[in-house]
HTML snippet that shows the backbone in 3Dmol.js (N, CA, C, O; Angstrom):
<script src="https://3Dmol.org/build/3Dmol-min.js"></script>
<div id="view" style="width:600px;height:400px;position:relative"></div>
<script>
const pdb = `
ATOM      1  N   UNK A   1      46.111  33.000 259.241  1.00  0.00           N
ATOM      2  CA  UNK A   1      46.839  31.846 258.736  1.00  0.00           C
ATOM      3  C   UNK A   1      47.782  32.351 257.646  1.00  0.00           C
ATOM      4  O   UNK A   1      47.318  32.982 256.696  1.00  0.00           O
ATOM      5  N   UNK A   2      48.823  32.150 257.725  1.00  0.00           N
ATOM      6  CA  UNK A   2      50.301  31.914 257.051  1.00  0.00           C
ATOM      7  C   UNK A   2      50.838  30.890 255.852  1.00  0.00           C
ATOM      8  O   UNK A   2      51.707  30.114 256.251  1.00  0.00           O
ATOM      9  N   UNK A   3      50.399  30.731 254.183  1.00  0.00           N
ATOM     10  CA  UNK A   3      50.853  29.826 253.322  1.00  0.00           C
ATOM     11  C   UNK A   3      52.286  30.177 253.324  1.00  0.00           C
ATOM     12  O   UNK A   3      52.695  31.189 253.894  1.00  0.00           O
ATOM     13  N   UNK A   4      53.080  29.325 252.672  1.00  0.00           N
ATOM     14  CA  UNK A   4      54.359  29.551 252.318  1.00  0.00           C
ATOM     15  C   UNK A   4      54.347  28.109 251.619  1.00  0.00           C
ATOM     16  O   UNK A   4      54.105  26.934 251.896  1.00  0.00           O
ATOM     17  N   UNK A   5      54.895  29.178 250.182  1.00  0.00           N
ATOM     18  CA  UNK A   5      55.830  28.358 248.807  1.00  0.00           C
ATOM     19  C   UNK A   5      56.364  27.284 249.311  1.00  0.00           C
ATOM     20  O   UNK A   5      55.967  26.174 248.958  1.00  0.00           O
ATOM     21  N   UNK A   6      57.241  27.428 250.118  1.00  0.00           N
ATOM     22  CA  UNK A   6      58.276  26.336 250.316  1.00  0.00           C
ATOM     23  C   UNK A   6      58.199  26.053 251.350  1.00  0.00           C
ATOM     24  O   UNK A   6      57.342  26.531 252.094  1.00  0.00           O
ATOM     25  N   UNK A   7      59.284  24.974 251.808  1.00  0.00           N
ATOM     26  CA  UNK A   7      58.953  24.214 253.059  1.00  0.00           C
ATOM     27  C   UNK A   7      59.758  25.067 254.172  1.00  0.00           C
ATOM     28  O   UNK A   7      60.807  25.699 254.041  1.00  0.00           O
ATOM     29  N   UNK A   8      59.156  24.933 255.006  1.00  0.00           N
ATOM     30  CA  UNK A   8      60.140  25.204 256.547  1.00  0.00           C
ATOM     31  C   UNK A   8      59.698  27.040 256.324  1.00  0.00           C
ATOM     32  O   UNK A   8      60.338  28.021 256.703  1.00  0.00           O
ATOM     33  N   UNK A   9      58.463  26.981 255.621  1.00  0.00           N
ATOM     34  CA  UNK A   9      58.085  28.290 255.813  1.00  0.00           C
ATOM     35  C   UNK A   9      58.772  29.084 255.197  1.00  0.00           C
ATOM     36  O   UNK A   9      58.598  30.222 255.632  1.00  0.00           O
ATOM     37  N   UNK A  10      59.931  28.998 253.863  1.00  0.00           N
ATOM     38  CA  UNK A  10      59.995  30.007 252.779  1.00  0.00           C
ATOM     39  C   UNK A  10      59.618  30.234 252.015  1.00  0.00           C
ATOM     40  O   UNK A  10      58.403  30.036 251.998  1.00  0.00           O
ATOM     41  N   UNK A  11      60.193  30.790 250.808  1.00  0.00           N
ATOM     42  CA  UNK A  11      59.622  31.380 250.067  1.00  0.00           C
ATOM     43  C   UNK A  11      58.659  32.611 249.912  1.00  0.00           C
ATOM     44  O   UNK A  11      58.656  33.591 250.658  1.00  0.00           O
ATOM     45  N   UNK A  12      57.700  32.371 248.639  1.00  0.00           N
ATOM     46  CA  UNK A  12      56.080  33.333 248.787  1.00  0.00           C
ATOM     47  C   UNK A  12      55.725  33.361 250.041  1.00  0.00           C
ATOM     48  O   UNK A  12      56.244  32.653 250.904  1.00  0.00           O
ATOM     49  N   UNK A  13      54.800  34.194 250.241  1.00  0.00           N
ATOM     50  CA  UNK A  13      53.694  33.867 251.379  1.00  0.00           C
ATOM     51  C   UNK A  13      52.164  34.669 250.979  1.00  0.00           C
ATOM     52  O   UNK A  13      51.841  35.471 250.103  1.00  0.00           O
ATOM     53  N   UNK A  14      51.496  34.047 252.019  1.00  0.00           N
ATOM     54  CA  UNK A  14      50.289  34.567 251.769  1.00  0.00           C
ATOM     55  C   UNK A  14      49.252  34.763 252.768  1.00  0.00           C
ATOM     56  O   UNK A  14      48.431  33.901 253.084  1.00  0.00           O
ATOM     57  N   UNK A  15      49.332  36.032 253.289  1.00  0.00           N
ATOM     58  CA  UNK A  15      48.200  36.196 254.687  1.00  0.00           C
ATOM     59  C   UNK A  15      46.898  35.911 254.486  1.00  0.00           C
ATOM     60  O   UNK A  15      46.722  36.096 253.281  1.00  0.00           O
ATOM     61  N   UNK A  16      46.045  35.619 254.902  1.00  0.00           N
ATOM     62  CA  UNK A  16      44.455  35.293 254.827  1.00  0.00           C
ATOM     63  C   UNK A  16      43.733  35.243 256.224  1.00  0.00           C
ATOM     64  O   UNK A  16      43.762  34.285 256.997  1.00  0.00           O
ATOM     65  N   UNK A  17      43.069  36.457 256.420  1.00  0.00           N
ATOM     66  CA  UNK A  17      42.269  36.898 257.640  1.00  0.00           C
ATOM     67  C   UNK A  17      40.919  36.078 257.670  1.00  0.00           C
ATOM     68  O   UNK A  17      40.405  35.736 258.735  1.00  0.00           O
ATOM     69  N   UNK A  18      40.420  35.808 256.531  1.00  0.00           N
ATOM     70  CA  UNK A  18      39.122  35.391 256.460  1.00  0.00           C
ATOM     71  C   UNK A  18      38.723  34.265 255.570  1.00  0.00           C
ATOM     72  O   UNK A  18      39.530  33.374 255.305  1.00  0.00           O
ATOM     73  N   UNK A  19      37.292  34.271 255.014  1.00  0.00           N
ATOM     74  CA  UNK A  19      37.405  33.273 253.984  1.00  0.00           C
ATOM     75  C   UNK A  19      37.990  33.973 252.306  1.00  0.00           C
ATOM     76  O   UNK A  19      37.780  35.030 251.711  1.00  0.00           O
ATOM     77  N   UNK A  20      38.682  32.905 252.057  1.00  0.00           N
ATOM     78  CA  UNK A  20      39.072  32.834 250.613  1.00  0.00           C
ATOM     79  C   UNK A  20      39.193  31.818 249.775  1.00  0.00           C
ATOM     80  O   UNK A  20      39.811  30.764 249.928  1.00  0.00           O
ATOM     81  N   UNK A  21      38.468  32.255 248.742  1.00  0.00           N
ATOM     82  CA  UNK A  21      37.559  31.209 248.128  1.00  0.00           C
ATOM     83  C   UNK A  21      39.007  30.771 246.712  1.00  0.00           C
ATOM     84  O   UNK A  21      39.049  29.659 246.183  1.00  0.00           O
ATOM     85  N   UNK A  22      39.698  31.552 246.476  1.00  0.00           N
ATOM     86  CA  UNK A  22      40.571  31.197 245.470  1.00  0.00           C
ATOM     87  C   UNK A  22      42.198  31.827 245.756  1.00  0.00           C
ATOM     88  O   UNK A  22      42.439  33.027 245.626  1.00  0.00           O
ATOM     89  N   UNK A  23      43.132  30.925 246.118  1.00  0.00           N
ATOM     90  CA  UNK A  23      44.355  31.974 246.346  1.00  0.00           C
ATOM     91  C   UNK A  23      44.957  32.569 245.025  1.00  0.00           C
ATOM     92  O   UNK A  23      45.852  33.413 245.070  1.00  0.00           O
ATOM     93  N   UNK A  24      44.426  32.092 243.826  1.00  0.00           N
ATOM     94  CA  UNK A  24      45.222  32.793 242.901  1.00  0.00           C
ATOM     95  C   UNK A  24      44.667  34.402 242.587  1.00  0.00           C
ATOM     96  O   UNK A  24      45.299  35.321 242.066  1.00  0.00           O
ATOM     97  N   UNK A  25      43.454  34.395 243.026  1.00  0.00           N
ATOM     98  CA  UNK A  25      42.988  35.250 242.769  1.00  0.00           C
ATOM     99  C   UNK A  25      43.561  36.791 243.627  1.00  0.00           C
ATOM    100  O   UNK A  25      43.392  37.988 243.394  1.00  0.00           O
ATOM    101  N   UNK A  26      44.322  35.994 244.736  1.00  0.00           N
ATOM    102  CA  UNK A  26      45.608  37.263 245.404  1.00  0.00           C
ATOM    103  C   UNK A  26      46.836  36.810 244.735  1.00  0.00           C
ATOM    104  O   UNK A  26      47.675  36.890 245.631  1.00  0.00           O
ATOM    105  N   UNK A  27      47.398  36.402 243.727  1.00  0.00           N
ATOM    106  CA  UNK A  27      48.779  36.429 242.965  1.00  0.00           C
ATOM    107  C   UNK A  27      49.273  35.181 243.535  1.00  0.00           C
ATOM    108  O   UNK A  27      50.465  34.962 243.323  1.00  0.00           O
ATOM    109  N   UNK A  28      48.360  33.953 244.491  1.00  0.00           N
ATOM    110  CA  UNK A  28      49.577  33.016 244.790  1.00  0.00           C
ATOM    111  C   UNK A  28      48.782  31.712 243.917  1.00  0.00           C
ATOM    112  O   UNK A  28      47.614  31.537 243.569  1.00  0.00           O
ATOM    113  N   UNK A  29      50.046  30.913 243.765  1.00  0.00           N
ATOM    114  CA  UNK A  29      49.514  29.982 243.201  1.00  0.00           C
ATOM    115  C   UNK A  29      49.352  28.888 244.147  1.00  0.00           C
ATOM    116  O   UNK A  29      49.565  29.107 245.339  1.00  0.00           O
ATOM    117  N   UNK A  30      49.026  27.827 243.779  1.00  0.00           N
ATOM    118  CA  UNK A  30      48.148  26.637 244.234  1.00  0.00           C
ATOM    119  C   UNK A  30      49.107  25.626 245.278  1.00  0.00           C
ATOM    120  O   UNK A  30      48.664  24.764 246.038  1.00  0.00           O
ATOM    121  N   UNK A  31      50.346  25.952 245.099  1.00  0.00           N
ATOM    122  CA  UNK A  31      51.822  25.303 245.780  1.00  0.00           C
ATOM    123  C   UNK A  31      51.525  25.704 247.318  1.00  0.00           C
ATOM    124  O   UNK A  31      51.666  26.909 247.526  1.00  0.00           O
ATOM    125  N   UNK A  32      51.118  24.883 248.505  1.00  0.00           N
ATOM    126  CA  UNK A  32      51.334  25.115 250.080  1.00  0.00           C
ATOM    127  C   UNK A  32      52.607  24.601 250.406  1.00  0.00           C
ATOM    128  O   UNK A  32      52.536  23.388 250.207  1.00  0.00           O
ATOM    129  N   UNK A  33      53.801  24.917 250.829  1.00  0.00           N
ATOM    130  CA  UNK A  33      54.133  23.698 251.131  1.00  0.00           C
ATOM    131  C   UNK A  33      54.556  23.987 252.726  1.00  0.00           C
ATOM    132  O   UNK A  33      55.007  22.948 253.206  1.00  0.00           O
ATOM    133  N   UNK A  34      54.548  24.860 253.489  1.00  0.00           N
ATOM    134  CA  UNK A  34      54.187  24.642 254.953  1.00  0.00           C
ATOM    135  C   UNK A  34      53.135  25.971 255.461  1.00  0.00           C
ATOM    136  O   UNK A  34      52.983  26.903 254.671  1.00  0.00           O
ATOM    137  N   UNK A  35      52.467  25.995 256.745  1.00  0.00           N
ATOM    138  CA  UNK A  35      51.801  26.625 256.884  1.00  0.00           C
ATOM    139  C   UNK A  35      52.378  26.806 258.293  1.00  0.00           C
ATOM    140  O   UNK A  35      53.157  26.066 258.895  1.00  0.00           O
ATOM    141  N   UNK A  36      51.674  28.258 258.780  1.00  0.00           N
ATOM    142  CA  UNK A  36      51.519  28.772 259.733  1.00  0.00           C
ATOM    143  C   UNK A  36      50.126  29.482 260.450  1.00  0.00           C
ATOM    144  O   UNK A  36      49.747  30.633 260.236  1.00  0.00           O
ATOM    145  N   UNK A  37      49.542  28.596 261.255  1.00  0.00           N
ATOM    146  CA  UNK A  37      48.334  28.742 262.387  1.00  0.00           C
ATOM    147  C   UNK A  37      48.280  29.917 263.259  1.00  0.00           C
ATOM    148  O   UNK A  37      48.368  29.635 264.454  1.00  0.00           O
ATOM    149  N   UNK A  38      48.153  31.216 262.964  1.00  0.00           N
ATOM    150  CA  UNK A  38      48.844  32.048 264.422  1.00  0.00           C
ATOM    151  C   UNK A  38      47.631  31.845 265.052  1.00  0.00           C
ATOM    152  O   UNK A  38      47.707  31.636 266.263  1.00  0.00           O
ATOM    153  N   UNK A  39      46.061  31.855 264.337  1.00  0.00           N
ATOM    154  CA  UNK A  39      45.090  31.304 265.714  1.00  0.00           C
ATOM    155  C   UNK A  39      44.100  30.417 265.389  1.00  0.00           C
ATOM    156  O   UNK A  39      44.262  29.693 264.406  1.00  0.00           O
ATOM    157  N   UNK A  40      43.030  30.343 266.092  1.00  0.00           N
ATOM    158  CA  UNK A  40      41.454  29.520 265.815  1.00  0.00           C
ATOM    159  C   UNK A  40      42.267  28.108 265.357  1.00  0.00           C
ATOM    160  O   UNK A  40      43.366  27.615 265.611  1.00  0.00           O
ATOM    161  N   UNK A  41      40.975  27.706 264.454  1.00  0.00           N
ATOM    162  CA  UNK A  41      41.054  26.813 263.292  1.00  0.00           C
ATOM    163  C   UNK A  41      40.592  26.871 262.085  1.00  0.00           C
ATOM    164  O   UNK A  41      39.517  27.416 261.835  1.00  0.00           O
ATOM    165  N   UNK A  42      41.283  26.361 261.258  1.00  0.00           N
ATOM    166  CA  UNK A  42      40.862  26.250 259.760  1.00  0.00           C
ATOM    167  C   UNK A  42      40.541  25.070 259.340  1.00  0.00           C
ATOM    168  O   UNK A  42      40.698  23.961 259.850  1.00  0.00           O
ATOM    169  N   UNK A  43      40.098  25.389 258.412  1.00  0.00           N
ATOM    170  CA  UNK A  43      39.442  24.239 257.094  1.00  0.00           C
ATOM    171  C   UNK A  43      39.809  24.999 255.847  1.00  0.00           C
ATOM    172  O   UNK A  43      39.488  26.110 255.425  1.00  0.00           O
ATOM    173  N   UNK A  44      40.853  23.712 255.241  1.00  0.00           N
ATOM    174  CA  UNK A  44      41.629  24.179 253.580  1.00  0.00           C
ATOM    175  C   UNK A  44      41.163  23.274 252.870  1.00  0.00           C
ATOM    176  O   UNK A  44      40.860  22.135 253.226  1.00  0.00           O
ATOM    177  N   UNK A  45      41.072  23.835 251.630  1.00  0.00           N
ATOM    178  CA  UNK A  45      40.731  22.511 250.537  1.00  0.00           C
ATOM    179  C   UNK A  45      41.710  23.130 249.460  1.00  0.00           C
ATOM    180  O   UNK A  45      42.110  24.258 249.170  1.00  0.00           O
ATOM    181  N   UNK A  46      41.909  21.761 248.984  1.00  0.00           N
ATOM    182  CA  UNK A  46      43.052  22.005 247.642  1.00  0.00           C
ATOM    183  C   UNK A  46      42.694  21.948 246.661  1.00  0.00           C
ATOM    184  O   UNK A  46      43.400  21.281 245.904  1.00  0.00           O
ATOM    185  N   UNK A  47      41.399  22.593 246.051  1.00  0.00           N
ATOM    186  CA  UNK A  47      40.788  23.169 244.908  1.00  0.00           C
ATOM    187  C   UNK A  47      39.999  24.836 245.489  1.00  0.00           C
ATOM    188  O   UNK A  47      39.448  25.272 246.500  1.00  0.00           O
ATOM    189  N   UNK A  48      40.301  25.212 244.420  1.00  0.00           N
ATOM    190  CA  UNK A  48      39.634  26.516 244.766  1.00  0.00           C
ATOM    191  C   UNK A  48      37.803  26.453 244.973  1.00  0.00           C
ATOM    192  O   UNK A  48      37.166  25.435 244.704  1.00  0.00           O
ATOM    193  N   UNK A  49      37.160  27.735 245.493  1.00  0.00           N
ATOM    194  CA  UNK A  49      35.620  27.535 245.932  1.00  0.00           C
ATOM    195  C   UNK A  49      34.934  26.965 246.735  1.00  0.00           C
ATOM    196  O   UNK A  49      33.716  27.066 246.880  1.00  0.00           O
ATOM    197  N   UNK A  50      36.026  26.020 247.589  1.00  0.00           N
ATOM    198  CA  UNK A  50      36.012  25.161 248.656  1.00  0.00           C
ATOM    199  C   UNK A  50      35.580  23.959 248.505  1.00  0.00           C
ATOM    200  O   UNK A  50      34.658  23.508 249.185  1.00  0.00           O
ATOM    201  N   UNK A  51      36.180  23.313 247.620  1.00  0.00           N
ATOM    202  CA  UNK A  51      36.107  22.019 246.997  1.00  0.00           C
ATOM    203  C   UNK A  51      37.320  21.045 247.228  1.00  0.00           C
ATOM    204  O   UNK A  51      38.346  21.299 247.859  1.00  0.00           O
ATOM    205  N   UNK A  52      37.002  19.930 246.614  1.00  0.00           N
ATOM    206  CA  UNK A  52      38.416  18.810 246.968  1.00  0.00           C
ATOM    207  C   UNK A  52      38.514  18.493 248.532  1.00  0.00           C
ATOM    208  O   UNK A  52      37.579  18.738 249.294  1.00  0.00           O
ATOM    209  N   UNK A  53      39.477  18.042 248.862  1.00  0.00           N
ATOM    210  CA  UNK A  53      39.987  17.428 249.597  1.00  0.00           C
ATOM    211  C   UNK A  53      40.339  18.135 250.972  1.00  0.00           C
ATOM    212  O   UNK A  53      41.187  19.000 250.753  1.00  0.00           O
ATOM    213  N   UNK A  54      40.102  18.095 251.880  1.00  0.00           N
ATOM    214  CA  UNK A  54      39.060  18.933 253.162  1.00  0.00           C
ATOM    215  C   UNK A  54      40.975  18.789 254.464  1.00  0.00           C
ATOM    216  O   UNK A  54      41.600  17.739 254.612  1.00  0.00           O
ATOM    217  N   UNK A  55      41.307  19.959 255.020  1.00  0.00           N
ATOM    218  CA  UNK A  55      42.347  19.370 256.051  1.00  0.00           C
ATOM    219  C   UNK A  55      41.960  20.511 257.080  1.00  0.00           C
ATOM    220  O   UNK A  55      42.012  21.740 257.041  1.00  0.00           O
ATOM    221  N   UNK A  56      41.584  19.657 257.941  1.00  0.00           N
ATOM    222  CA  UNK A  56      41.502  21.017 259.095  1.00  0.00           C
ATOM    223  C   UNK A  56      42.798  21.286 260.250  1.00  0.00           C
ATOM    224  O   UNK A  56      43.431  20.449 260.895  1.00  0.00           O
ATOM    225  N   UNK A  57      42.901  22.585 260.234  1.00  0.00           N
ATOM    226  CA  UNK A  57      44.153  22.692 260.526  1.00  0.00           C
ATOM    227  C   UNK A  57      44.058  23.788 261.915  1.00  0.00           C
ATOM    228  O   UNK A  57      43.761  24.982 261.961  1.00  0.00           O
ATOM    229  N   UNK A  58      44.422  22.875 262.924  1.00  0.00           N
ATOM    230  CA  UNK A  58      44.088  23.804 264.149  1.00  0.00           C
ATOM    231  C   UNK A  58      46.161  25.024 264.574  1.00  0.00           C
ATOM    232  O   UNK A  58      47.213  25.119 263.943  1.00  0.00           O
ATOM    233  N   UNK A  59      45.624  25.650 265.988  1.00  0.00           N
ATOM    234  CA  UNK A  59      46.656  26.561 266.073  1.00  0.00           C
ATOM    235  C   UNK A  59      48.279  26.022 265.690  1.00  0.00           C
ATOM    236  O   UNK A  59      48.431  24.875 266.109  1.00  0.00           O
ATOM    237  N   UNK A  60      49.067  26.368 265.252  1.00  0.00           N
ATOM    238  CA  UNK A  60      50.500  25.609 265.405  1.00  0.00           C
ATOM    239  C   UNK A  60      51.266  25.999 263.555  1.00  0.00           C
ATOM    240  O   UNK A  60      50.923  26.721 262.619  1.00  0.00           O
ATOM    241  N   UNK A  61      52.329  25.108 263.805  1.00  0.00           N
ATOM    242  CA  UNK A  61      53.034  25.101 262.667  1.00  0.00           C
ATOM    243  C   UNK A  61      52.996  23.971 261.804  1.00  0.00           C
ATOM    244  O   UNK A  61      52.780  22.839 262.238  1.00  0.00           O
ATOM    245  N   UNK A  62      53.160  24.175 260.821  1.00  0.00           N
ATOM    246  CA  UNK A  62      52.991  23.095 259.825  1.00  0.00           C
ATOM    247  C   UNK A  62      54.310  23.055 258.696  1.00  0.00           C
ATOM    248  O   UNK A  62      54.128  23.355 257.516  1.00  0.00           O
ATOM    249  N   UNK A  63      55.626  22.650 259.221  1.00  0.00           N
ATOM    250  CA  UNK A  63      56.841  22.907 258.405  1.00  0.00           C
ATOM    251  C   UNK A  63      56.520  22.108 256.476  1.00  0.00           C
ATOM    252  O   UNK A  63      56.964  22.540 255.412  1.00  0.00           O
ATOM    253  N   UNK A  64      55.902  21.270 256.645  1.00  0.00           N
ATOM    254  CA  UNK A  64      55.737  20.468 255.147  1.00  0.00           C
ATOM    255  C   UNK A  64      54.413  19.725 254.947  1.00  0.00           C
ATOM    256  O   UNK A  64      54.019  19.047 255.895  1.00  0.00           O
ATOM    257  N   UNK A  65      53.755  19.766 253.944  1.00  0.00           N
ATOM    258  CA  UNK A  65      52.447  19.483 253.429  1.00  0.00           C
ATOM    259  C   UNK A  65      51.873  18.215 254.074  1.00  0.00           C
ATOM    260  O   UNK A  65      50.658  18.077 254.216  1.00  0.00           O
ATOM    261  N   UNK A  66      53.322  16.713 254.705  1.00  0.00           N
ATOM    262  CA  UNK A  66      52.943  15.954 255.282  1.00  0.00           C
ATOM    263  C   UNK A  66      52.281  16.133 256.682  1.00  0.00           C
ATOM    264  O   UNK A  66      51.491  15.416 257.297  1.00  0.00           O
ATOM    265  N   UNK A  67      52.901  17.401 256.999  1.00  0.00           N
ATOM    266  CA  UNK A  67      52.337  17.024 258.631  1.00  0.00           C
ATOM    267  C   UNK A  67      50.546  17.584 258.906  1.00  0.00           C
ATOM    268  O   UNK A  67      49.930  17.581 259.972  1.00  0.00           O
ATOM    269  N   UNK A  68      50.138  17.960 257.744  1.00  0.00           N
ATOM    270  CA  UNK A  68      48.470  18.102 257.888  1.00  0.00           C
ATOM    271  C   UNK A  68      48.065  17.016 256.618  1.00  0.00           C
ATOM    272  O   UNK A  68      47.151  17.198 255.815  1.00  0.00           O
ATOM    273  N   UNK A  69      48.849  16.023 256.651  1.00  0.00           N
ATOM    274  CA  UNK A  69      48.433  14.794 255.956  1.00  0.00           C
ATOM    275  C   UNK A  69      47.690  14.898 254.724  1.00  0.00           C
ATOM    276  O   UNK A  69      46.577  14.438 254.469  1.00  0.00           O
ATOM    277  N   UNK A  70      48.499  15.595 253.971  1.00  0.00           N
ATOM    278  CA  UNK A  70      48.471  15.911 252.621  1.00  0.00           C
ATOM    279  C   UNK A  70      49.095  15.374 251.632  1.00  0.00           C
ATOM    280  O   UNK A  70      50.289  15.674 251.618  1.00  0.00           O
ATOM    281  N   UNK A  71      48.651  14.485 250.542  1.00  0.00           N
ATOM    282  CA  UNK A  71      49.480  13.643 250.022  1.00  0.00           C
ATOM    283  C   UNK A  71      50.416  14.580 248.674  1.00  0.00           C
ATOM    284  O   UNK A  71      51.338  14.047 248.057  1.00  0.00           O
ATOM    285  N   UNK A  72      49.998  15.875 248.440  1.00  0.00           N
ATOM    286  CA  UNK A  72      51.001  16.758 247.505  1.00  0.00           C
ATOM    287  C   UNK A  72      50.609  18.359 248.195  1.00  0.00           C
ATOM    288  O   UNK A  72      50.003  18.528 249.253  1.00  0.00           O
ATOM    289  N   UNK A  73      51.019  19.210 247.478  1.00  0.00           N
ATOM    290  CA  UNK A  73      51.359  20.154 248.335  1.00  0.00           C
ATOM    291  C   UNK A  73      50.351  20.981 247.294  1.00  0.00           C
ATOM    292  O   UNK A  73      50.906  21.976 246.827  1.00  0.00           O
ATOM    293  N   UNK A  74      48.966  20.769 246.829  1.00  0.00           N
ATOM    294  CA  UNK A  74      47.794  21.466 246.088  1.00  0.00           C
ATOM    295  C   UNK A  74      47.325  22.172 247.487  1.00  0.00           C
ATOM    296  O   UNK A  74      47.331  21.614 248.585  1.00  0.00           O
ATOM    297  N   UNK A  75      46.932  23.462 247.229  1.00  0.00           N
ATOM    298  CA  UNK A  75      45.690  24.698 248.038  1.00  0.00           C
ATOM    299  C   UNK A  75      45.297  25.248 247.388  1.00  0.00           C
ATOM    300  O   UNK A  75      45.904  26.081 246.715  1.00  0.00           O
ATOM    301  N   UNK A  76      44.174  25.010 247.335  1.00  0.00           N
ATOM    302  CA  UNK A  76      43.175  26.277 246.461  1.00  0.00           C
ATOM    303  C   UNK A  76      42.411  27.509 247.546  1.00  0.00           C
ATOM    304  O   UNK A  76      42.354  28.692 247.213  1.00  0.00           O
ATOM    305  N   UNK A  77      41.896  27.026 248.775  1.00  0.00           N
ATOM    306  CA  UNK A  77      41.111  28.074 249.408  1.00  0.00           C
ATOM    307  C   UNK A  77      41.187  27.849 250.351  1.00  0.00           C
ATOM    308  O   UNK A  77      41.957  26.917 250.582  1.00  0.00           O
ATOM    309  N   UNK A  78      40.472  28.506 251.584  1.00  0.00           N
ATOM    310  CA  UNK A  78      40.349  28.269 252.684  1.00  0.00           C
ATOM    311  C   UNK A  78      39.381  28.981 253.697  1.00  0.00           C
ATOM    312  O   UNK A  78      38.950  29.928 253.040  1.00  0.00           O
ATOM    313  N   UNK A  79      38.928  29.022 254.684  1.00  0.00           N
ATOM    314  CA  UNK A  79      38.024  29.719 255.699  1.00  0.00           C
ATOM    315  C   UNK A  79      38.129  29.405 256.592  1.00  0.00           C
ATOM    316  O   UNK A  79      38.186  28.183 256.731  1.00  0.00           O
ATOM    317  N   UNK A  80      38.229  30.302 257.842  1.00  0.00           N
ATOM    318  CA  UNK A  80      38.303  29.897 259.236  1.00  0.00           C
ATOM    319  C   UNK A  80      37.102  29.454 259.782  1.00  0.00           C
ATOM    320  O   UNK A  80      36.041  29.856 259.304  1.00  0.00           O
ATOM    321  N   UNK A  81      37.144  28.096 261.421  1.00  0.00           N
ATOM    322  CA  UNK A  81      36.085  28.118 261.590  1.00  0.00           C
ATOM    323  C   UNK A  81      35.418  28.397 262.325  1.00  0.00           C
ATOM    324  O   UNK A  81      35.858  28.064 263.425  1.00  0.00           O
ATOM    325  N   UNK A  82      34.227  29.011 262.396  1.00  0.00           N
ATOM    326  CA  UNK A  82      34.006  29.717 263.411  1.00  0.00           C
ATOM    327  C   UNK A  82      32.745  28.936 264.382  1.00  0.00           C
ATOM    328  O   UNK A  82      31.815  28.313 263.870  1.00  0.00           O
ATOM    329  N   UNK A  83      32.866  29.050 265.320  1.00  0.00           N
ATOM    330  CA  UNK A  83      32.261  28.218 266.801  1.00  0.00           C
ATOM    331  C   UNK A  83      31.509  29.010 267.288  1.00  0.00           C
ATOM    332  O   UNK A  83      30.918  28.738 268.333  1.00  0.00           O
TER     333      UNK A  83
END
`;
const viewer = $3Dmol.createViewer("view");
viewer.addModel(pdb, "pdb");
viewer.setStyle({}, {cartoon: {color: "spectrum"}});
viewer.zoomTo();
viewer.render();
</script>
């Protein structure tokens, strides 16, 4: 899975193979504002440790924080899920 700063997928970015429990803790801050799915599915929460507010986010693109029905553009962590 693919974060990006800004919308339409610029800006920062931030790869994440596995679980991660805090993105600042790799240099990004807390700002999603589109994502990229290259597989599986995820589960993000927009507090770090895997707390807050839960969006599961299957394969695909996600150009702006609305389209995984996010009412601001907060991420703290995330983990893939595994079946």
């Amino acid at each position: 899975i693919v974060f990006y700063e800004g919308r339409c997928f610029t800006g920062r970015r931030l790869e994440v193979y596995g679980d991660c429990d805090n993105f600042q803790d790799r240099g990004f801050m807390n700002r999603v504002n589109s994502i990229r799915v290259e597989s599986g599915a995820w589960i993000c929460y927009d507090h770090p440790d895997f707390k807050g507010q839960q969006y599961i986010l299957e394969r695909g693109e996600y150009p702006e924080f609305q389209r995984w029905n996010a009412h601001n553009d907060h991420m703290g962590s995330c983990k893939p899920i595994r079946m």
